[in-house]
N, C-alpha and C positions, 0 to 999 in steps of 0.2 A: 661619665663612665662608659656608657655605649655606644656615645662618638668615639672613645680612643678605642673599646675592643674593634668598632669597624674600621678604623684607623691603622690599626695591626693588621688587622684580616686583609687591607686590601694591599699595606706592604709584603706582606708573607707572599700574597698570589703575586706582585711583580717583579717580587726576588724570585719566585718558582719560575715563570717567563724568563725573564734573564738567563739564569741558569739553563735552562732549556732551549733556548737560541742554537740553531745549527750555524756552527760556525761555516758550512761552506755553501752558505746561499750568500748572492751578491749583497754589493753597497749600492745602497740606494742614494736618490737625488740630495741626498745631506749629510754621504760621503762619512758617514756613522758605521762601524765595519762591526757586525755581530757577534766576533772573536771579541772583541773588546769591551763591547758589553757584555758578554757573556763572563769573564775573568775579572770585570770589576765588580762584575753584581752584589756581591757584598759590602760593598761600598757606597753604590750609586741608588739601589732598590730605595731608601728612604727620598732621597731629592727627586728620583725620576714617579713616582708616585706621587710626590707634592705637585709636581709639574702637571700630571694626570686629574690632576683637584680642577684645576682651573679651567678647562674645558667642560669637565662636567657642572662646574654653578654657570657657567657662560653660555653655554649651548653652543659655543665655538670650537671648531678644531682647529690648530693653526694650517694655515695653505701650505706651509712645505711640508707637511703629512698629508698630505692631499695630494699632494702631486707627485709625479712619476715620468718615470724614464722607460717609454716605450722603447724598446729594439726588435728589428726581427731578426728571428731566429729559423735557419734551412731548416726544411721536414725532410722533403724528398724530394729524387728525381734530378730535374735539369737546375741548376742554380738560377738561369738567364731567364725563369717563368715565374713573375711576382707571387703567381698561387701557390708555392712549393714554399711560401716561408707564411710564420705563422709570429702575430706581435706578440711580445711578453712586456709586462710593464714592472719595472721595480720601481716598488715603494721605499718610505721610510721606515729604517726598524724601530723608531719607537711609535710609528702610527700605525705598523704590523701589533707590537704590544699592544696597544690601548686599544685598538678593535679583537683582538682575543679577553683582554681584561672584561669591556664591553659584554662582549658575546656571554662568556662566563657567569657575569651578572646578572646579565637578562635570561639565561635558559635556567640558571638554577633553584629559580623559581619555579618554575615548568616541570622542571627534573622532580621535586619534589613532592610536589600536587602528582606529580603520575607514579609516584612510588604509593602514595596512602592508598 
């Protein structure tokens, strides 16, 4: 009974993610477009949460959520001066989820104990 309420609870939070996705942040290195998950979330929230199981009994994350696609991006100034640009790296959006899911998990314990 308490495995399926936290079972619920954790697909509720990655349908809220989902939904919550800005659709105009880039596609990351696995080419997954956040519009799209965002507008299936109602669909997809149960298997991408199943998927999110397996890293946690594993201790594994898979490597293409790990990795990224550095570009640099102009700041200012002269273009022809390498210090006027600054790297930005995109990720994957379901290894952006599961590090908020993560994060979520672990402070609201935290959150909790500093409310009593």
């Amino acid at each position: 009974m308490l495995i399926a309420k936290v079972a619920s609870a954790i697909i509720n939070q990655v349908h809220d993610l989902l939904r919550n996705l800005n659709i105009h942040k880039p596609v990351g290195p696995d080419e997954m477009h956040p519009r799209v998950l965002k507008d299936l979330a109602d669909v997809i929230a149960k298997q991408v949460s199943i998927t999110f199981q397996r890293p946690w009994q594993s201790g594994k994350v898979p490597c293409g959520w790990r990795k990224g696609n550095i570009v640099p991006i102009f700041k200012k100034e002269k273009q022809e001066v390498p210090g006027n640009y600054q790297p930005v790296s995109f990720t994957s959006v379901p290894g952006k989820i599961m590090e908020q899911l993560l994060l979520e998990v672990m402070l609201r314990p935290i959150e909790e104990n500093e409310v009593m």
